[in-house]
C-alpha positions as a Markdown table, in Angstrom:
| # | Residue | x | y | z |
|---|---|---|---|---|
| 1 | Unk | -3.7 | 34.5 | -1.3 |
| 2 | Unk | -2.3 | 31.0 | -0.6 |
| 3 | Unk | -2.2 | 28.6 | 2.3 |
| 4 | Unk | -0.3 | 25.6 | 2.6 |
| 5 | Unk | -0.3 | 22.2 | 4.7 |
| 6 | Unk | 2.6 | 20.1 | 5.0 |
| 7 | Unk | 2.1 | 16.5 | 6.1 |
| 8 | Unk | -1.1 | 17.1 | 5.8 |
| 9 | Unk | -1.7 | 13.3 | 6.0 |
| 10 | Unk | 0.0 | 9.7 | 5.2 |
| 11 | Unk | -1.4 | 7.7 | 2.0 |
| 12 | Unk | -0.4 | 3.8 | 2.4 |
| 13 | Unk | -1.7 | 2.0 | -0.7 |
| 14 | Unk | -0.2 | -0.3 | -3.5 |
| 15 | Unk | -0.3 | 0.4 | -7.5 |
| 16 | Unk | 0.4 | -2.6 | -10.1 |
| 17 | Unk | 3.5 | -1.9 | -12.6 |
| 18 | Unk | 4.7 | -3.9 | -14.9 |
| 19 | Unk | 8.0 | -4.9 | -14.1 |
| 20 | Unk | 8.1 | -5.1 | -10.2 |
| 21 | Unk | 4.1 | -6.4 | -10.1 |
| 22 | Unk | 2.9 | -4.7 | -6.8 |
| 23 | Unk | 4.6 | -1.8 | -5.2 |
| 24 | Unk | 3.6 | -0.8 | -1.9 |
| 25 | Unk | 3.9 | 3.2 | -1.0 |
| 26 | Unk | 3.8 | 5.5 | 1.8 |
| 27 | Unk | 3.8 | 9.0 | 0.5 |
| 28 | Unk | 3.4 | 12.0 | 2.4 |
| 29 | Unk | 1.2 | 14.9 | 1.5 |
| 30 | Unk | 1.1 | 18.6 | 1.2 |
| 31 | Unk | -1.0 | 20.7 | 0.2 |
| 32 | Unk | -1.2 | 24.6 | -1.3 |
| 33 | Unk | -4.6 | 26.1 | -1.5 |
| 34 | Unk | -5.2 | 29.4 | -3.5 |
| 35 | Unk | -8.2 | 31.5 | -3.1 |
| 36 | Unk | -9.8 | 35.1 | -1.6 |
| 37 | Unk | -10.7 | 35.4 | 1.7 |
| 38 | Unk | -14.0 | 34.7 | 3.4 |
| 39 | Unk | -15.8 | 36.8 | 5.5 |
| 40 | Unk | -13.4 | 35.1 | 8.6 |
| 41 | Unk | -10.9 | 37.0 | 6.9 |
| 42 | Unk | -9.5 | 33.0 | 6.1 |
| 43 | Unk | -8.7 | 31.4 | 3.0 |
| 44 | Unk | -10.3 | 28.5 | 5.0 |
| 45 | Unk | -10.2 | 27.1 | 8.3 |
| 46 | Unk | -7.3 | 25.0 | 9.0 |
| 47 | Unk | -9.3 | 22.9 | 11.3 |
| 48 | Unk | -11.7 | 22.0 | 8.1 |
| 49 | Unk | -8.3 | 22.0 | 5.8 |
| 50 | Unk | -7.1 | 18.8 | 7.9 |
| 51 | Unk | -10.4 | 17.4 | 8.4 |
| 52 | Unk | -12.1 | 17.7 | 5.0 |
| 53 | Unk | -9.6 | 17.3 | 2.7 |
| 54 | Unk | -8.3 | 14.4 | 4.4 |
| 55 | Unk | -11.0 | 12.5 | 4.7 |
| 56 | Unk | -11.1 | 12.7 | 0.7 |
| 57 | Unk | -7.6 | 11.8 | 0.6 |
| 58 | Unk | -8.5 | 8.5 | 2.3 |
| 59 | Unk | -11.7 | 7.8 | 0.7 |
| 60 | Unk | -9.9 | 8.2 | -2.2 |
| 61 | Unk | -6.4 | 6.4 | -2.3 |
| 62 | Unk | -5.6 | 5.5 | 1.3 |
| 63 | Unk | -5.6 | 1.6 | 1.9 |
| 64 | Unk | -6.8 | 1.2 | -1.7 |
| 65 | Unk | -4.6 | -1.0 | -5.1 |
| 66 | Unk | -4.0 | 2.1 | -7.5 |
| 67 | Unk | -4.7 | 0.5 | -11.2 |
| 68 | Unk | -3.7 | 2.1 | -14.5 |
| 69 | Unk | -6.9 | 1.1 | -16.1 |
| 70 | Unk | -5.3 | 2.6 | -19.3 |
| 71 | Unk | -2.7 | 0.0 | -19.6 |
| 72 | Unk | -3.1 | -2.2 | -22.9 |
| 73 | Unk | -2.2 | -5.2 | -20.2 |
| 74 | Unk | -4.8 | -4.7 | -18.0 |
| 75 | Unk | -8.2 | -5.8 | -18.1 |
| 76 | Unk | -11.1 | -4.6 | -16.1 |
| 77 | Unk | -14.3 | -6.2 | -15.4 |
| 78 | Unk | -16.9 | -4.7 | -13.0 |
| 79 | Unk | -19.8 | -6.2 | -11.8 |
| 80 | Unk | -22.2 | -6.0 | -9.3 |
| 81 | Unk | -20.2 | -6.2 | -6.0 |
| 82 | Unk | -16.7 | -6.7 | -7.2 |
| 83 | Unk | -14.3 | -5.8 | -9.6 |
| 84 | Unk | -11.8 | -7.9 | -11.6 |
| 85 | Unk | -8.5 | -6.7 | -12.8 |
| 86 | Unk | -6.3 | -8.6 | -15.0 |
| 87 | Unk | -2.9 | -7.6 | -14.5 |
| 88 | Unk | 0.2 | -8.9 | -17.0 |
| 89 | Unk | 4.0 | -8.1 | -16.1 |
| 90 | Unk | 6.8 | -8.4 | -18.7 |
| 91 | Unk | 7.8 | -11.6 | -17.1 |
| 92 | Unk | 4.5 | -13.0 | -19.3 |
| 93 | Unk | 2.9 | -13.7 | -15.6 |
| 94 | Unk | -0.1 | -12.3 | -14.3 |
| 95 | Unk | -1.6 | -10.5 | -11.0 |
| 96 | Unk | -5.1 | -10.9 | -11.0 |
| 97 | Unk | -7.6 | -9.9 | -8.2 |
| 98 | Unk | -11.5 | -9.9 | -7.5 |
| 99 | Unk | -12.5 | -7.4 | -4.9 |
| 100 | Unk | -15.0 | -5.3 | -3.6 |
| 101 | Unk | -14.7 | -2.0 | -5.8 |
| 102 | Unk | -13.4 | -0.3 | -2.6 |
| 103 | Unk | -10.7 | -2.2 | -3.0 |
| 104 | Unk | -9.1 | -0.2 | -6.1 |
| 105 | Unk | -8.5 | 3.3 | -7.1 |
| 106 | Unk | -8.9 | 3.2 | -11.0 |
| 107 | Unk | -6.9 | 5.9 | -12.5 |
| 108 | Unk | -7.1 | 6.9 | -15.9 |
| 109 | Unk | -4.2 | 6.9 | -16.9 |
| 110 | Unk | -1.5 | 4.2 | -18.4 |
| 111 | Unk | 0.7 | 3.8 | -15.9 |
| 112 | Unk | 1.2 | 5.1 | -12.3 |
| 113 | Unk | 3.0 | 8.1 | -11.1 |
| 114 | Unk | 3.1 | 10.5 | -8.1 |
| 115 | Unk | 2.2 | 13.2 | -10.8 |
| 116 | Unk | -1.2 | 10.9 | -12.0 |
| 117 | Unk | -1.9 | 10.2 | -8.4 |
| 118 | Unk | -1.7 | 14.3 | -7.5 |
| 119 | Unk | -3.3 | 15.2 | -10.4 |
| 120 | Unk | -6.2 | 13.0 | -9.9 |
| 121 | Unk | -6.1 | 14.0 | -6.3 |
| 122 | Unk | -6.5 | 17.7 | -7.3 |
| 123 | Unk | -9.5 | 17.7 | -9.6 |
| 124 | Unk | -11.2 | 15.3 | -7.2 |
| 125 | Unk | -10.4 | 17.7 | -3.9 |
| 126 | Unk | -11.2 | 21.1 | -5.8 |
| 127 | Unk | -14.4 | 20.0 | -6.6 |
| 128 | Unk | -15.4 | 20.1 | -3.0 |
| 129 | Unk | -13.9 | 22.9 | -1.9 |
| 130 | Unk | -16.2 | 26.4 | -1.0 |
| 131 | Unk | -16.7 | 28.2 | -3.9 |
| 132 | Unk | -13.9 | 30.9 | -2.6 |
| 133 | Unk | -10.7 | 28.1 | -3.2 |
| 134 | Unk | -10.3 | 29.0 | -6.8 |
| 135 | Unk | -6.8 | 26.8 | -7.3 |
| 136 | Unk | -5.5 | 23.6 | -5.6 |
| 137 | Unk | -2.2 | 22.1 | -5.3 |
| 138 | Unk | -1.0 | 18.6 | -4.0 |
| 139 | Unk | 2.5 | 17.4 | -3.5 |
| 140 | Unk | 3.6 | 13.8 | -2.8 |
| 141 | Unk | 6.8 | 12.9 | -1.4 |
| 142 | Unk | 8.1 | 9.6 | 0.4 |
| 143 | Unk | 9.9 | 9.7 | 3.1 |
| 144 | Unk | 14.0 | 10.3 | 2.9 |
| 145 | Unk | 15.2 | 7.2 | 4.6 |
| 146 | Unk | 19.1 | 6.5 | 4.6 |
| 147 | Unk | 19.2 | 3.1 | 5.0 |
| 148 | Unk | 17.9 | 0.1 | 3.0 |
| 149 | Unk | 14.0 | -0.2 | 2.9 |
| 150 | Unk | 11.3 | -2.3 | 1.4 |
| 151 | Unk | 8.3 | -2.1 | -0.1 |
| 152 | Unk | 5.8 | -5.1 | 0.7 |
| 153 | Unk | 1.8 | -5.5 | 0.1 |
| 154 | Unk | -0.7 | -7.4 | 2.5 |
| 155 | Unk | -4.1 | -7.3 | 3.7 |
| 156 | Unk | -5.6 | -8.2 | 7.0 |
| 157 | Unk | -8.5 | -10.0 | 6.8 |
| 158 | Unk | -9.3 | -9.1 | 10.4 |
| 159 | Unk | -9.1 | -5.9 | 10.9 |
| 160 | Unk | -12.6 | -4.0 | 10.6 |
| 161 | Unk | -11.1 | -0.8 | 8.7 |
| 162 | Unk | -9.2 | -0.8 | 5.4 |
| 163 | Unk | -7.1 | -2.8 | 6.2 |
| 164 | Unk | -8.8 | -5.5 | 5.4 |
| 165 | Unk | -8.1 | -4.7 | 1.9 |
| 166 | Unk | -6.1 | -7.6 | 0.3 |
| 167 | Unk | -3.4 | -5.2 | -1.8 |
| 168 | Unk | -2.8 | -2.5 | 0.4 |
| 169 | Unk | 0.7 | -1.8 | 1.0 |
| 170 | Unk | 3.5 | 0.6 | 2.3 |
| 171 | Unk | 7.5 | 1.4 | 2.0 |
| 172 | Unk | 8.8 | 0.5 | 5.1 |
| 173 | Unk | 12.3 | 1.2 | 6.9 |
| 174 | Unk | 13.6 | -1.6 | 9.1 |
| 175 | Unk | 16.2 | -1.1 | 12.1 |
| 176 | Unk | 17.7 | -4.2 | 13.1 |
| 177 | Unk | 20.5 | -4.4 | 16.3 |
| 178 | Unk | 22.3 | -7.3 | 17.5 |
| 179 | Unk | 23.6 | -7.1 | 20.8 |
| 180 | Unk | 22.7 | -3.5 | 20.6 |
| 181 | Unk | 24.8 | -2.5 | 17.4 |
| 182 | Unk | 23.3 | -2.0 | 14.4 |
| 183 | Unk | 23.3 | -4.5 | 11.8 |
| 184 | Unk | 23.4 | -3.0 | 8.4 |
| 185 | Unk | 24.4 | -6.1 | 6.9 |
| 186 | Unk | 21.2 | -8.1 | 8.1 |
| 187 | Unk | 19.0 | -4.4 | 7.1 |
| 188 | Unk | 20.3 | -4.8 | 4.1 |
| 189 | Unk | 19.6 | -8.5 | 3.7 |
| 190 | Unk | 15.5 | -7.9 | 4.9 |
| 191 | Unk | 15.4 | -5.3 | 2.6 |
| 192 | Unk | 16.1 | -7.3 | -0.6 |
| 193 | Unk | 13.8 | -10.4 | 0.9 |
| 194 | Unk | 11.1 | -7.9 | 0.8 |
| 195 | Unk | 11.6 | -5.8 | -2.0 |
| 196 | Unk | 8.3 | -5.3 | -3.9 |
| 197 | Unk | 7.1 | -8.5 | -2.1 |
| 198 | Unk | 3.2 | -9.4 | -1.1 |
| 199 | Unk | 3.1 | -11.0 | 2.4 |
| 200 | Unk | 0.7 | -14.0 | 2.8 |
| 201 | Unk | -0.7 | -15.5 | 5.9 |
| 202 | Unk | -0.9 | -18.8 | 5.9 |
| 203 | Unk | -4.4 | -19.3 | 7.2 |
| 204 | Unk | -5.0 | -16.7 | 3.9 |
| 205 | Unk | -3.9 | -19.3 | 1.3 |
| 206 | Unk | -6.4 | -21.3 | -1.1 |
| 207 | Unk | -6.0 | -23.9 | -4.0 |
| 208 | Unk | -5.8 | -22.1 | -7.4 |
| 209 | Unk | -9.1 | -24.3 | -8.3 |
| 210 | Unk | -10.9 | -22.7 | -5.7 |
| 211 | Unk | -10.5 | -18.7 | -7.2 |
| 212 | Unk | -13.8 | -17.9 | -8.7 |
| 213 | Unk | -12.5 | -16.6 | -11.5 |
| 214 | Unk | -10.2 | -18.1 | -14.6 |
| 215 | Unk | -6.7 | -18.1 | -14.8 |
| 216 | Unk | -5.2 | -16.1 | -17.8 |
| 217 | Unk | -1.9 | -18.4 | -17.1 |
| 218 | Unk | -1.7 | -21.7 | -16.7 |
| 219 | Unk | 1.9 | -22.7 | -17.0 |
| 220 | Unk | 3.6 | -20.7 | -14.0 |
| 221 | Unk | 3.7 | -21.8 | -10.2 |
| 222 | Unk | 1.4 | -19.2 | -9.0 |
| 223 | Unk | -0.4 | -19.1 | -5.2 |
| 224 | Unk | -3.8 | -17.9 | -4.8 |
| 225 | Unk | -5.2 | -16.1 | -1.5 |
| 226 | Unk | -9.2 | -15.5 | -0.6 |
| 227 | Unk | -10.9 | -14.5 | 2.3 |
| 228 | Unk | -14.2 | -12.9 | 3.8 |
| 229 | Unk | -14.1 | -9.3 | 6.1 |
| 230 | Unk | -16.3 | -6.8 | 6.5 |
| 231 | Unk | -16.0 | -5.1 | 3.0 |
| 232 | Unk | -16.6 | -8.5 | 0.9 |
| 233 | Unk | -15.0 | -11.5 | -0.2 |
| 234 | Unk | -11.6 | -10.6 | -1.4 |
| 235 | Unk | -9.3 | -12.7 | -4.2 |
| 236 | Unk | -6.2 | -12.9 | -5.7 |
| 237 | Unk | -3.8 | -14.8 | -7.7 |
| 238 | Unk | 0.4 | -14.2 | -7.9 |
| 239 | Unk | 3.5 | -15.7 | -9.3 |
| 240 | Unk | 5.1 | -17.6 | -6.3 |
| 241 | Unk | 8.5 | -16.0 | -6.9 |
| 242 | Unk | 6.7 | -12.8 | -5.8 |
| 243 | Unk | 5.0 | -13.8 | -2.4 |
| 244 | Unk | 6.3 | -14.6 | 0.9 |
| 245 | Unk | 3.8 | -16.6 | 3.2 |
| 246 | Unk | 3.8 | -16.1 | 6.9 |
| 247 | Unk | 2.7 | -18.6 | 9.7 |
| 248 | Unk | 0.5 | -15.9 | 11.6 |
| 249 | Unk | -0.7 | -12.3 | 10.7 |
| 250 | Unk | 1.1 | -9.4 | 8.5 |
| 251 | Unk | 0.3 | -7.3 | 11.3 |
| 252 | Unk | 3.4 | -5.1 | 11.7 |
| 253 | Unk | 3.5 | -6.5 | 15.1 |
| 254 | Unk | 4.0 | -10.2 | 13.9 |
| 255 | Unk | 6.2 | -9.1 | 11.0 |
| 256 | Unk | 9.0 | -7.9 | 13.7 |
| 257 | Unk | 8.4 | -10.9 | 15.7 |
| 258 | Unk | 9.1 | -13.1 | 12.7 |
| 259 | Unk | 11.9 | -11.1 | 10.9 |
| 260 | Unk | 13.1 | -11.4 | 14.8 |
| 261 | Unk | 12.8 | -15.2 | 15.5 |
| 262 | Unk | 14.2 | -16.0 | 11.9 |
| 263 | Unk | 17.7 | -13.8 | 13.0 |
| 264 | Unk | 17.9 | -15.9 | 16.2 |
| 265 | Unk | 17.8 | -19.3 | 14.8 |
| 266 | Unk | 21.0 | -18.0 | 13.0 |
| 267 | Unk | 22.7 | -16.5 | 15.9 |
| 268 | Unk | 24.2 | -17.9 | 18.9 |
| 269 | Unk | 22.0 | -18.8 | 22.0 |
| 270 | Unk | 21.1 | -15.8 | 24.4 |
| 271 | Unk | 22.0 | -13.0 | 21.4 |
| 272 | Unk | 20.2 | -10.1 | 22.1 |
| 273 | Unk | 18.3 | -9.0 | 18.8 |
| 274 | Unk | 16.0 | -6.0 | 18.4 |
| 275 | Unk | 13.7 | -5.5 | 15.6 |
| 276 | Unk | 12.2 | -2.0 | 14.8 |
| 277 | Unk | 9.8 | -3.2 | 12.1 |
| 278 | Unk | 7.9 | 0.0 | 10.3 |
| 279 | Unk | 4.7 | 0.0 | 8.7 |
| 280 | Unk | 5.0 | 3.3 | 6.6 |
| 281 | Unk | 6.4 | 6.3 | 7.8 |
| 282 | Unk | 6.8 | 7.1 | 11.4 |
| 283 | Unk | 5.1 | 3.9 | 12.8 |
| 284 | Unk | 6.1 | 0.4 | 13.7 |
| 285 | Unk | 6.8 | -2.6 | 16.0 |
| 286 | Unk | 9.5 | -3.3 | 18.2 |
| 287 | Unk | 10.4 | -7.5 | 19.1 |
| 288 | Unk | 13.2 | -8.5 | 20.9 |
């Protein structure tokens, strides 16, 4: 007997690769169990389905940097209340981070794939499952948008949940309308400004000295971020070219009210712009 879940749940989380450095996702999940029935005549509950399994799901991956720990360029370091990863991309730069060990989901594996994430996913889950579940599947899938998207990391240093977590991330659609038509051509150009981007508050940024850890690169333009929430002291370190910094907040809320104000100063006075600004799937910010 099988049961099955769709969109069970959302995971929004980053993973390093390396070519486009950090790649925020937002992949939806479903899930297929396979067992014999209890004594409810269930395979089980779906009330418990939704509730257990997707609290693993989020302990797990949700909110968390997915990192390919089997990756001959990157380095792992984990000490007593953080973790260090040493990240190289084939541009010869590096990401490197020092967070609580929340922070990360380390994955064995040498690079990272929906298939490693769902595999990992299903040996973890199964082994918490009543003894009558005797097979487990789990299918990822992002979200079919038409229209040009990007993927961008951030963390909120803020925010008392996960996240606080300084390379989370999500793949985001983005709806802009001028005088209440639909601007492909300025979707289009967001979507390329924020393609595999990490956004930076301002307030977020620190001196490369002050990083508590050393720098495997000396010789590109790179801007370091550091801050203290709830979970820890979080750090990182990224090539310029790849980060966009922010006056206020990456809250999605301040992200449509900037992508907003920056299409006004280069439209006439009183144009009517509105900014449907998503944070994953199904979720977002309107400014106008």
């Amino acid at each position: 007997m099988k049961l099955f879940v769709r969109d069970l749940t959302v995971i929004d989380s980053s993973y390093l690769d390396p070519i486009r450095g950090f790649v925020g996702e937002s992949y939806q999940v479903d899930i297929v169990l396979e067992g014999s029935l209890n004594a409810e005549a269930m395979l089980l509950d779906f009330s418990l389905v939704k509730k257990q399994i997707k609290a693993i799901i989020d302990a797990q991956v949700d909110h968390k940097l997915l990192v390919p720990i089997k990756a001959d360029n990157c380095d792992i370091e984990q000490q007593q209340l953080r973790t260090q990863v040493d990240f190289k991309l084939t541009d010869n730069t590096y990401i490197q981070l020092k967070c609580p060990h929340q922070a990360y989901c380390l994955l064995d594996v040498t690079s990272i794939s929906i298939e490693a994430i769902e595999d990992y996913l299903q040996e973890i889950i199964l082994k918490q499952l009543p003894e009558n579940i005797c097979g487990l599947e789990v299918h990822l899938h992002a979200e079919n948008i038409a229209t040009p998207y990007y993927h961008y990391t951030h963390g909120l240093k803020k925010h008392g949940g996960n996240c606080q977590r300084i390379a989370h991330g999500h793949r985001s659609k983005i709806d802009i309308f001028v005088e209440g038509i639909y601007s492909p051509t300025l979707v289009e150009k967001w979507a390329l400004r924020w393609q595999d981007i990490y956004l930076l508050s301002q307030e977020d940024k620190i001196d490369v000295s002050d990083l508590s850890f050393m720098l495997k690169d000396k010789t590109t333009n790179y801007i370091a971020s550091a801050y203290h929430a709830q979970q820890g002291y979080f750090e990182l370190l990224i090539a310029a070219s790849r980060v966009d910094i922010l006056p206020k907040d990456t809250t999605v809320e301040e992200l449509a009210v900037f992508i907003c104000g920056q299409i006004k100063k280069q439209q006439c006075d009183n144009t009517q712009v509105t900014v449907y600004a998503y944070e994953g799937i199904g979720k977002g910010a309107i400014a106008e």
